[in-house]
C-alpha positions as CSV (number, residue, x, y, z in Angstrom):
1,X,0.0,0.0,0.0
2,X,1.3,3.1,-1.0
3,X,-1.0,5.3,1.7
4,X,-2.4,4.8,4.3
5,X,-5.0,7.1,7.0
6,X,-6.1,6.3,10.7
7,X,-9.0,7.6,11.9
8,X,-10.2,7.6,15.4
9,X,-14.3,7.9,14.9
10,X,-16.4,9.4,18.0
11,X,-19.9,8.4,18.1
12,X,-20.6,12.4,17.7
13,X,-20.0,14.7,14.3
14,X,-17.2,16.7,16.1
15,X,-17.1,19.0,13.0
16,X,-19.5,21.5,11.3
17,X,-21.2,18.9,9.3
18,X,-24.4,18.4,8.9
19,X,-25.0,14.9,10.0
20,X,-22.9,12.3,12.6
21,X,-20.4,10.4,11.1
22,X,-21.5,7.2,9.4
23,X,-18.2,5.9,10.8
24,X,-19.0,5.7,14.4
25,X,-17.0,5.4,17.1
26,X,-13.7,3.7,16.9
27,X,-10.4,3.6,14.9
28,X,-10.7,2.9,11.7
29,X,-7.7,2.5,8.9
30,X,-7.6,3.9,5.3
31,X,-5.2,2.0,2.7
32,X,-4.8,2.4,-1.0
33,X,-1.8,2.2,-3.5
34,X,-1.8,0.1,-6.7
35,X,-4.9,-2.1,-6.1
36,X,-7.1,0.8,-7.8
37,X,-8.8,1.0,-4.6
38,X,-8.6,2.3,-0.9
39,X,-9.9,-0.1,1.8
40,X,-11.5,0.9,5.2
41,X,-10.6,-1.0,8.0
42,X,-12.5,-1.3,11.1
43,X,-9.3,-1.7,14.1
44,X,-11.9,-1.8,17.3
45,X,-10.6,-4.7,19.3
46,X,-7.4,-5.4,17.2
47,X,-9.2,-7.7,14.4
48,X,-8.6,-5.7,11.4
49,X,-12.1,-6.6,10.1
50,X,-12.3,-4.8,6.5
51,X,-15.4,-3.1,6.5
52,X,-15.4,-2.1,2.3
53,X,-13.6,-1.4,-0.6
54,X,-14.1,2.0,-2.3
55,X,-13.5,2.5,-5.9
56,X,-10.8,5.3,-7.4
57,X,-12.0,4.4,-11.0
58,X,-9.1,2.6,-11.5
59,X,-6.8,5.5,-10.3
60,X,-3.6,4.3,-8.2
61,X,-3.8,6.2,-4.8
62,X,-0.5,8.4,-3.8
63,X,-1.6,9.7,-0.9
64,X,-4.8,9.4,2.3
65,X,-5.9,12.7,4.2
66,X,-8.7,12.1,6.8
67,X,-11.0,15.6,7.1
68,X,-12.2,15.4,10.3
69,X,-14.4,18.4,9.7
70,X,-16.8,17.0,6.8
71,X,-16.2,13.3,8.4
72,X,-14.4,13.3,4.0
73,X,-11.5,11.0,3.2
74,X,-9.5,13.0,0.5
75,X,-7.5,10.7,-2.0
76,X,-4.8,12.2,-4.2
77,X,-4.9,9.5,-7.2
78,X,-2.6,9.1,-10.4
79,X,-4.0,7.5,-13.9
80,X,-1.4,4.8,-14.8
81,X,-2.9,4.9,-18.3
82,X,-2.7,8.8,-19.3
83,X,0.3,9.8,-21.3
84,X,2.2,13.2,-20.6
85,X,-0.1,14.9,-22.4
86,X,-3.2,13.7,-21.8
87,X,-3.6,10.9,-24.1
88,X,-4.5,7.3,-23.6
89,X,-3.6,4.7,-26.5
90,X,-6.6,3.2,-28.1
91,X,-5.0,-0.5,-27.9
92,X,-4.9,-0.3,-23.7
93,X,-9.0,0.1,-23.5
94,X,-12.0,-2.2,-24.2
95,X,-15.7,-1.2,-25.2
96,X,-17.8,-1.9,-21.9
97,X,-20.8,-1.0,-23.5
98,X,-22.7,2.9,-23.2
99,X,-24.4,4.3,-20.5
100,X,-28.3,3.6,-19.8
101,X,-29.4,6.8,-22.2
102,X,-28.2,4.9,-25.3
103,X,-30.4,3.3,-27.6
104,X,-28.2,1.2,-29.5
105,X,-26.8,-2.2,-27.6
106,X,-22.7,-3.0,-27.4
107,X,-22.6,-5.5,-29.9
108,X,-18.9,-4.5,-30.3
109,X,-19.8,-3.1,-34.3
110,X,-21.7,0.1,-33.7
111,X,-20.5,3.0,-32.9
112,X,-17.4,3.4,-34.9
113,X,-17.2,5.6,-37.8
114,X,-14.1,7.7,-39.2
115,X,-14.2,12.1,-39.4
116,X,-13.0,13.4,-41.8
117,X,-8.8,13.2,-40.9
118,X,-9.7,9.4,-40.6
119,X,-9.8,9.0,-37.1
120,X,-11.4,6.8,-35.7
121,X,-14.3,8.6,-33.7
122,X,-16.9,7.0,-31.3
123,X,-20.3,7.9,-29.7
124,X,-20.2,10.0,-26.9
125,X,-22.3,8.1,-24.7
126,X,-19.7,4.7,-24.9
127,X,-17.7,3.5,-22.0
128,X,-14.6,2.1,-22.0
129,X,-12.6,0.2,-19.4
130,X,-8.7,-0.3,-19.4
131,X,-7.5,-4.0,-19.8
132,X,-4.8,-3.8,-17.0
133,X,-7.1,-2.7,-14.7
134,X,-7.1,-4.1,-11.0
135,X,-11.0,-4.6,-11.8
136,X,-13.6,-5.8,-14.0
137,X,-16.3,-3.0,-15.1
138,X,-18.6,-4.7,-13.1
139,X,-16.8,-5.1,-9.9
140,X,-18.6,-2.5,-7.9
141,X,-22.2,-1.6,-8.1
142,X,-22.1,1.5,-10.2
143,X,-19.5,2.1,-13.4
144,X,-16.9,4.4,-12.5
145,X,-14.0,4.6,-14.2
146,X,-11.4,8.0,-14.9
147,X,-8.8,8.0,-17.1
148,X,-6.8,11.4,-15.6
149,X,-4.9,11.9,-12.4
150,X,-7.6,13.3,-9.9
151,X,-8.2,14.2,-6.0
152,X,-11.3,12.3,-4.9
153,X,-13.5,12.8,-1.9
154,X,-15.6,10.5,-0.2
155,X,-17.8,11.5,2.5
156,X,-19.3,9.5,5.6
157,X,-22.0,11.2,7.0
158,X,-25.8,10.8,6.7
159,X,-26.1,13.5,4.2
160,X,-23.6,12.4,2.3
161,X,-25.1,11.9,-1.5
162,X,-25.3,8.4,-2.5
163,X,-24.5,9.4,-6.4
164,X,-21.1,7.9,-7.9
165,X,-19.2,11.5,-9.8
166,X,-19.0,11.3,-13.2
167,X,-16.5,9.0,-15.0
168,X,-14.1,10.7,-17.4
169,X,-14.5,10.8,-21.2
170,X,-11.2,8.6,-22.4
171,X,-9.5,10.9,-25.2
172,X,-7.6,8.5,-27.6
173,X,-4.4,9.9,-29.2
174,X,-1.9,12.7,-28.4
175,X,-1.6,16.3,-28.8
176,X,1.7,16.3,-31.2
């Protein structure tokens, strides 16, 4: 693991949030690093019981930073797939389908076409997943996946909103 956070939960909010903490009381450790993920750990009573996995969109975590104010872990995340400027190669994805609003099924044909310069150009609405990835596009309940460095926040508190951010458009090819 390449970062790690400990949290020591109180069974009040403690900050200006809101709501309590969804955490609760106890100590509780954060871990992430090249597994695409971060981990929370429940460390009451020295078991180590792993309470869930949360998904970076297939972003390796750098670094953990526990806001004890919003009851928010804050996750500074790199994209192993994005090139230095920008770019991810075509080759190092796969067509996972589009997103509920489409009308058209992934039958892995439609979709393509060339503009004008002959690049290949796809529908807006596709999704694509990378094929190193740590997981499957339907590991975790909802599809989530960015293909950029990012800083992600998730929050633990009952107002927290239960709706996964949006996933990031892949942009084949390079500037040059």
């Amino acid at each position: 693991m390449h970062a790690v956070a400990l949290v020591a939960g109180s069974s009040s909010s403690g900050g200006g949030g809101s709501g309590s903490s969804q955490l609760g009381a106890g100590q509780y450790c954060f871990a992430g690093g090249r597994t695409q993920s971060v981990w929370a750990w429940d460390l009451r009573g020295g078991q180590g019981q792993a309470l869930y996995e949360l998904s970076t969109g297939n972003l390796i975590v750098n670094a953990l930073a526990w806001h004890e104010g919003s009851s928010s872990l804050i996750a500074s995340c790199d994209s192993p797939y994005e090139d230095r400027f920008g770019g991810c190669e075509r080759d190092e994805f796969e067509r996972v389908g589009c997103s509920s609003s489409s009308s058209s099924a992934d039958d892995g044909e439609g979709g393509d076409s060339e503009d004008e310069d002959g690049r290949e150009s796809f529908a807006e609405d596709e999704r694509w997943w990378p094929n190193a990835a740590t997981h499957g596009a339907k590991d975790f309940p909802a599809y989530f996946a960015k293909a950029r460095s990012a800083v992600l926040c998730y929050t633990f508190s009952s107002s927290a909103s239960q709706q996964v951010p949006a996933s990031d458009e892949v942009y084949f090819g390079s500037f040059w």
